[in-house]
C-alpha positions as CSV (number, residue, x, y, z in Angstrom):
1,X,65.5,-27.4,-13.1
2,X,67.4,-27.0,-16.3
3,X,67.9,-30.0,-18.1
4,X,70.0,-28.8,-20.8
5,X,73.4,-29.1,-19.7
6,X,75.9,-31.9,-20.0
7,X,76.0,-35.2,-21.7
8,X,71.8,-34.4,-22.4
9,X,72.8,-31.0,-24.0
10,X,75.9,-32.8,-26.1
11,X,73.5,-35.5,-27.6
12,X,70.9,-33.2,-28.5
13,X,68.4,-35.0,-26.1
14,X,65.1,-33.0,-25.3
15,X,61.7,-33.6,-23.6
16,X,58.8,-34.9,-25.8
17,X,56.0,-35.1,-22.9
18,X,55.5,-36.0,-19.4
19,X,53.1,-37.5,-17.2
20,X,52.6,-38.5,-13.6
21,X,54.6,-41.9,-13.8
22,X,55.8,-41.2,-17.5
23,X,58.3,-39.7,-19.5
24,X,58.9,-39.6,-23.5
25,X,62.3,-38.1,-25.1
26,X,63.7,-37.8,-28.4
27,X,67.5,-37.8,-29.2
28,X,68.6,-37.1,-32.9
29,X,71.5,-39.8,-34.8
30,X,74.1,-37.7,-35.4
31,X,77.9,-38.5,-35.6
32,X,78.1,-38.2,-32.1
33,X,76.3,-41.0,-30.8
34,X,77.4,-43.3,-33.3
35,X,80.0,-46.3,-33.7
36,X,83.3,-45.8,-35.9
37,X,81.1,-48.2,-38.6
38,X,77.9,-45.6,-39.0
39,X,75.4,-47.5,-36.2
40,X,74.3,-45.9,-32.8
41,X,76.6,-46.9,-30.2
42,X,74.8,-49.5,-27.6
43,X,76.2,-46.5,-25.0
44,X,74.1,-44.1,-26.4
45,X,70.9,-46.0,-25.7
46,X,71.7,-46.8,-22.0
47,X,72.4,-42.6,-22.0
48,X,68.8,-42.2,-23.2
49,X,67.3,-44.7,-21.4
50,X,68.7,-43.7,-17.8
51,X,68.3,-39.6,-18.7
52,X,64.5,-40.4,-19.1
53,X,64.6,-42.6,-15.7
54,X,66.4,-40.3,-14.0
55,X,64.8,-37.3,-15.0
56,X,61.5,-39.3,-14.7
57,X,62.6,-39.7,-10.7
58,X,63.1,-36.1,-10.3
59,X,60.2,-35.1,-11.7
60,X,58.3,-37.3,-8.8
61,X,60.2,-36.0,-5.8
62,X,60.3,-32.8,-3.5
63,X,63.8,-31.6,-4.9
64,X,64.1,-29.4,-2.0
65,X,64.8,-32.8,0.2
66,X,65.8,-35.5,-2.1
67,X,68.0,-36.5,-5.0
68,X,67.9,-39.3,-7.4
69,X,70.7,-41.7,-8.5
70,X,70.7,-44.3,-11.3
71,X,71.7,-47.2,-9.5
72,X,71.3,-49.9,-11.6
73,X,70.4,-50.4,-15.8
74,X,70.5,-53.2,-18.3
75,X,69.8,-53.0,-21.8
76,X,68.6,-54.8,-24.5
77,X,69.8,-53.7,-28.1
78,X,67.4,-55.3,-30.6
79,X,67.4,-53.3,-33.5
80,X,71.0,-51.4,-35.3
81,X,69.9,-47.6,-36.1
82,X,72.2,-45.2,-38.7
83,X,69.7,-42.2,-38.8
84,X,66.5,-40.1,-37.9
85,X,65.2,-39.5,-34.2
86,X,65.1,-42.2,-31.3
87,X,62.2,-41.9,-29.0
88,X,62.7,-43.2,-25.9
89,X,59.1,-43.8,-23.7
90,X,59.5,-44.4,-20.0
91,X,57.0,-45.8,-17.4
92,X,57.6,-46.1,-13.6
93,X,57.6,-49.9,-12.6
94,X,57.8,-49.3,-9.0
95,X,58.0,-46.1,-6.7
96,X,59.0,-46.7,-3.4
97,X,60.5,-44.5,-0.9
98,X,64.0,-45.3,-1.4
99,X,63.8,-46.6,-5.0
100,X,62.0,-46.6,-8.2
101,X,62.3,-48.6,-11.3
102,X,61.9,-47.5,-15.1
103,X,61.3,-49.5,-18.2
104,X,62.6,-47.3,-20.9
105,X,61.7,-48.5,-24.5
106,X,63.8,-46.4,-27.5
107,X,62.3,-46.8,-30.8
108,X,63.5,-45.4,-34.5
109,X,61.0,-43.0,-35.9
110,X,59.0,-46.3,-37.8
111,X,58.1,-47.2,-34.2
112,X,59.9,-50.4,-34.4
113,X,61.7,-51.3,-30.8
114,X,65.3,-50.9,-31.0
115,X,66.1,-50.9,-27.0
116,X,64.4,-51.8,-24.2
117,X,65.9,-51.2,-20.3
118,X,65.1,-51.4,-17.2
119,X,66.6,-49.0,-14.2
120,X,66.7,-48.6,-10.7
121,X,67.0,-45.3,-9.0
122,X,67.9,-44.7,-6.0
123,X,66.1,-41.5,-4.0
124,X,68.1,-40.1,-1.3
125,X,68.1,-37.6,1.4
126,X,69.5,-34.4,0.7
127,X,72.6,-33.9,3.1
């Protein structure tokens, strides 16, 4: 599956490393992500934080039958960020057959927490 299309290719996210029930990607600051007053825009976290959940969820399922869905997110913004790289570390909560949550924590490059979110994917049938 190529990843880099879309909103992922426009904010420069990539793929750091993946496990069985985890997923870590980086997105650079740039102009693109950020506020009119210089700070990342609480948007572009929740962007980060359901493209790792998301992709975390396809990277679990037989593609050939199912598709996943970000059904639900919240986000916590604890931390303003102007520049460098944002990790962003997911972890499967829950993987059911029809659902699976992610907690998706986005830290600045110090490893200091600036977001922390939780989403639910839905996994459906392929029609």
């Amino acid at each position: 599956m190529d990843i880099n299309t879309g909103l992922i290719e426009f904010f420069g996210i990539e793929e750091v490393s993946r496990g069985e029930d985890t997923l870590v990607m980086k997105m650079p600051v740039t102009e693109r992500i950020k506020q009119p007053v210089g700070f990342v825009h609480g948007g572009a976290y929740v962007a980060l934080a359901e493209t790792v959940a998301s992709l975390g969820a396809f990277y679990s399922i037989d593609l050939d039958k199912y598709l996943a869905f970000g059904q639900e997110i919240n986000a916590n913004h604890v931390r303003a960020t102007r520049e460098g790289v944002l990790y962003a570390y997911g972890k499967t909560m829950h993987k059911g057959r029809t659902s699976q949550v992610w907690i998706v924590d986005i830290k600045n490059e110090q490893g200091q927490l600036v977001c922390t979110s939780r989403c639910t994917v839905a996994i459906t049938e392929k029609r």
